[in-house]
C-alpha positions in Angstrom: -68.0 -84.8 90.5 -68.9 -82.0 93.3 -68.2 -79.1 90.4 -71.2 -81.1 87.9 -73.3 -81.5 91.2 -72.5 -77.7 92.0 -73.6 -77.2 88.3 -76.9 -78.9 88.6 -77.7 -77.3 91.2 -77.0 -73.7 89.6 -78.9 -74.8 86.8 -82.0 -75.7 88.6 -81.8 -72.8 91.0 -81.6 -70.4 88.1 -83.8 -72.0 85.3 -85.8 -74.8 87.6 -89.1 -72.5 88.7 -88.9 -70.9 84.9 -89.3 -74.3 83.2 -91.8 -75.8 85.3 -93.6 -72.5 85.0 -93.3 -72.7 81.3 -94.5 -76.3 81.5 -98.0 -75.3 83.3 -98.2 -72.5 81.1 -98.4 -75.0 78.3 -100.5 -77.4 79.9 -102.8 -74.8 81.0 -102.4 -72.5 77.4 -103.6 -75.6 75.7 -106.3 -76.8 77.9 -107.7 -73.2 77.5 -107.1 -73.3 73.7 -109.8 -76.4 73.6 -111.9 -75.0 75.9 -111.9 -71.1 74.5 -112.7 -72.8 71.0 -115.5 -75.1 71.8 -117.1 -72.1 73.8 -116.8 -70.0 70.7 -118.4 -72.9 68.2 -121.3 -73.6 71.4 -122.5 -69.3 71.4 -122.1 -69.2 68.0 -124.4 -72.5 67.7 -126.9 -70.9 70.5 -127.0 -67.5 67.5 -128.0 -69.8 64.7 -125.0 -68.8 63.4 -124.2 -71.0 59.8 -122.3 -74.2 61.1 -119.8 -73.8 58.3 -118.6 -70.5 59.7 -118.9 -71.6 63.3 -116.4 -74.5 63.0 -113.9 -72.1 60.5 -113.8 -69.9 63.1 -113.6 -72.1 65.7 -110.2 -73.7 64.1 -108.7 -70.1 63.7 -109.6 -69.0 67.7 -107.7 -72.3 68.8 -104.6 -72.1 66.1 -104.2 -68.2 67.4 -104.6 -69.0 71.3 -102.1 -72.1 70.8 -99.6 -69.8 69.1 -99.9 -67.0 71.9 -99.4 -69.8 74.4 -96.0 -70.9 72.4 -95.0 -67.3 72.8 -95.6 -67.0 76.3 -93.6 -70.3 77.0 -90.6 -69.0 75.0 -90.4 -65.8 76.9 -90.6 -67.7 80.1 -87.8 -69.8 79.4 -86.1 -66.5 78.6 -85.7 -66.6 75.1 -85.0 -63.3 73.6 -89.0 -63.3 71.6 -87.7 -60.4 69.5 -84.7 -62.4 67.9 -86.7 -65.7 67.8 -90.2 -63.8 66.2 -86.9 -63.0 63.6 -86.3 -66.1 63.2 -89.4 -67.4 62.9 -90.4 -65.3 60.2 -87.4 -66.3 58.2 -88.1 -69.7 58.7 -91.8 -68.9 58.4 -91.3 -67.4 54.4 -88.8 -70.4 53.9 -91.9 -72.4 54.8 -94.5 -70.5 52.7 -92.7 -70.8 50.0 -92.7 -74.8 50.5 -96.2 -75.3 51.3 -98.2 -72.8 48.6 -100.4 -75.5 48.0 -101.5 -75.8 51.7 -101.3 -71.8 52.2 -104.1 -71.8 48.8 -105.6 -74.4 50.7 -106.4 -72.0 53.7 -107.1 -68.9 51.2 -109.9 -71.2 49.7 -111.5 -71.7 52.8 -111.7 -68.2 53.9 -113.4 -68.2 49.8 -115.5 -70.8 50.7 -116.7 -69.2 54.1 -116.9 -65.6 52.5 -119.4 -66.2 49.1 -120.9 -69.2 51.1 -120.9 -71.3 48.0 -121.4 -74.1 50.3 -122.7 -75.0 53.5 -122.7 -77.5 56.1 -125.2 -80.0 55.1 -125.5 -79.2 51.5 -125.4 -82.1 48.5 -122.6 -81.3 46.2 -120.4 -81.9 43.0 -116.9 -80.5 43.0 -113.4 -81.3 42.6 -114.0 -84.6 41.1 -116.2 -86.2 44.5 -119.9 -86.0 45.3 -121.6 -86.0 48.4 -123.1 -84.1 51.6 -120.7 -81.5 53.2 -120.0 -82.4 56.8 -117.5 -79.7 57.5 -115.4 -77.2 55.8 -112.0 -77.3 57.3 -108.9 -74.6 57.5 -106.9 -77.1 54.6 -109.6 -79.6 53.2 -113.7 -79.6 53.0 -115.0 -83.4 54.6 -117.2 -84.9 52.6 -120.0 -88.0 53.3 -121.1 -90.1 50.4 -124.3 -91.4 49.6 -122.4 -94.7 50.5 -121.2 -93.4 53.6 -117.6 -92.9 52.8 -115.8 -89.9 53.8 -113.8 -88.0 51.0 -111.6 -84.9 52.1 -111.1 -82.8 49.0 -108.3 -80.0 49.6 -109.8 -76.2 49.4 -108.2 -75.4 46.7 -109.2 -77.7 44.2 -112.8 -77.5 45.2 -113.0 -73.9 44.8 -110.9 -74.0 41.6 -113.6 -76.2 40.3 -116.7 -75.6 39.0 -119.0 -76.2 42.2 -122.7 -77.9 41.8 -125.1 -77.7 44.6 -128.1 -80.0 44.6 -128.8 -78.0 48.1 -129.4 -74.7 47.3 -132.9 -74.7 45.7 -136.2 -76.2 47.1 -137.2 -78.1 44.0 -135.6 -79.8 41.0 -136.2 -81.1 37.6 -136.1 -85.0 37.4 -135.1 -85.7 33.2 -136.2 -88.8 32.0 -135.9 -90.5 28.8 -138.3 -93.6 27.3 -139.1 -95.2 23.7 -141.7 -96.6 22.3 -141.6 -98.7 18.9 -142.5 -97.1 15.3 -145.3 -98.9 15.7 -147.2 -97.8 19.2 -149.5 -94.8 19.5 -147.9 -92.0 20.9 -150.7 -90.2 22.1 -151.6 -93.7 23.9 -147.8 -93.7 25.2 -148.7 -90.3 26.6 -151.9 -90.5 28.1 -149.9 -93.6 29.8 -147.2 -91.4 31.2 -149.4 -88.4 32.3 -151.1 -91.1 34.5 -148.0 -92.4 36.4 -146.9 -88.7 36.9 -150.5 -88.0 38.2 -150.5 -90.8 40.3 -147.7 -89.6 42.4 -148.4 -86.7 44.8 -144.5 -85.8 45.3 -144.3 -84.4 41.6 -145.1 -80.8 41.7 -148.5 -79.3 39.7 -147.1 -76.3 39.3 -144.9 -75.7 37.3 -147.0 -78.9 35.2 -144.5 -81.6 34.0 -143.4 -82.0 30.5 -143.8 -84.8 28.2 -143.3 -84.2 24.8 -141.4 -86.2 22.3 -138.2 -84.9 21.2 -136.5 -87.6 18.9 -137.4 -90.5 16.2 -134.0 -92.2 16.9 -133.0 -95.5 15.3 -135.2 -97.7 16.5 -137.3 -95.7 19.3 -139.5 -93.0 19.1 -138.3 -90.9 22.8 -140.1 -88.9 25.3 -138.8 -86.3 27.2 -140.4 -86.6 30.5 -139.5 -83.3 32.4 -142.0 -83.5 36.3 -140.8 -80.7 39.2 -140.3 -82.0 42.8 -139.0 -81.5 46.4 -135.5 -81.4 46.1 -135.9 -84.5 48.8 -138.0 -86.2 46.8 -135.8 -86.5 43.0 -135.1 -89.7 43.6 -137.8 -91.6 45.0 -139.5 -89.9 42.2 -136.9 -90.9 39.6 -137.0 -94.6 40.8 -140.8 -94.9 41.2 -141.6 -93.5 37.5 -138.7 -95.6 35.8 -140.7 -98.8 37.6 -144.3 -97.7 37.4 -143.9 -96.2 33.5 -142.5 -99.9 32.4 -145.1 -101.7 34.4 -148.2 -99.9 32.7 -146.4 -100.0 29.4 -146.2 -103.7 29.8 -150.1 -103.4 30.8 -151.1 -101.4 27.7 -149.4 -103.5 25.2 -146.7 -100.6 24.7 -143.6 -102.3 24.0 -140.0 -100.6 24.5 -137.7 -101.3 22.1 -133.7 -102.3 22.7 -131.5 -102.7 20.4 -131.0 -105.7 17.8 -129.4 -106.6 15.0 -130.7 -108.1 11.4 -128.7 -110.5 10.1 -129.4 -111.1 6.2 -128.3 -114.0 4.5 -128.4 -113.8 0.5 -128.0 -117.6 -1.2 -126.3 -117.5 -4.4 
């Protein structure tokens, strides 16, 4: 029992002062990791620096000051770094090879950050989701529904994808379609439309919206209606001309046909 207790005490005397000194390292490496990281993200915030590149970057100072902190702690606890930075890279290429799809992950974020396809705030379609970009992470972009549901959608597939962005110009088209019967006047029908458009002050005058027809379908002669807005505005423009076109339709004895069947009955 004294030989284990001599032991012990060996131990501690030799390794004790290094392994608490690792431990504060770590404490302290990783309490200056968070703090390093949001000071980067706040002075890059304070340049107007893009958001989306602010937080990227942000991510990579942390993940590299955590790593040099793990370093430091090995070497303290004397651990041979040489060897083990060996090792590690062994291990590391074994582990590459394992995650390719979370190493693409990363390359399609540095993409993303590089051509600025996207940005922080933006309203896009890709990789199967829509919705506003809230952040563009190291592994996945975070995205926020119209619904308010959160979809993370990995790099890779985003940037493999093709990428819409409602975001990136000022104004948009809104494309509308609506009938009239066989039997209405379509320069009546027109006149009608015009008005609504006119009435609205969000649709654009320049460039002038469209209306023209552009099919004598089954049952329905169609309208292309074509007006320009504020990107902010395409759908309270959308909704407002889909309710105020049918109202003064209804007022103007314009009917809007649907479809219907004949059913002929021959007696022999």
């Amino acid at each position: 029992m004294e030989d284990i207790l001599k032991q012990i005490e060996t131990v501690v005397a030799t390794y004790g002062l290094n392994i608490v000194a690792a431990i504060v390292i770590l404490i302290v490496g990783l309490w200056l990791a968070k703090i390093i990281s949001k000071s980067v993200v706040k002075m890059m915030l304070k340049k107007n620096v893009d958001a989306t590149l602010t937080n990227f970057l942000g991510s990579i100072v942390k993940i590299g000051i955590i790593a040099f902190v793990v370093m430091a702690v090995i070497s303290k606890l004397g651990i041979e770094t040489t060897s083990f930075v060996a090792v590690i890279g062994a291990i590391g290429l074994a582990i590459g090879f394992a995650l390719q799809g979370s190493l693409s992950n990363i390359a399609a974020g540095v993409m993303i950050i590089i051509f600025r396809q996207i940005k922080v705030g933006d309203f896009i379609e890709g990789g199967g989701s829509v919705g506003s970009v809230e952040t563009v992470g190291i592994f996945s972009t975070t995205l926020t529904t119209p619904d308010n549901k959160v979809i993370y959608v990995p790099n890779s597939k985003l940037v493999g994808d093709n990428i819409v962005n409602y975001s990136v110009k000022d104004t948009r088209r809104v494309d509308m379609v609506f009938g009239i019967g066989y039997s209405d006047d379509i320069d009546k029908a027109k006149t009608v439309i015009n008005r609504v458009l006119n009435s609205n002050d969000k649709v654009l005058k320049d460039p002038a919206p469209l209306v023209v027809v552009t099919e004598l379908a089954d049952s329905s002669v169609n309208f292309n209606v074509r007006p320009w807005v504020n990107a902010a505005d395409y759908w309270g423009v959308y909704f407002y001309c889909h309710e105020e076109i049918k109202k003064q339709f209804d007022a103007e004895n314009i009917s809007i046909p649907f479809p219907q069947t004949d059913v002929h009955i021959h007696q022999n």
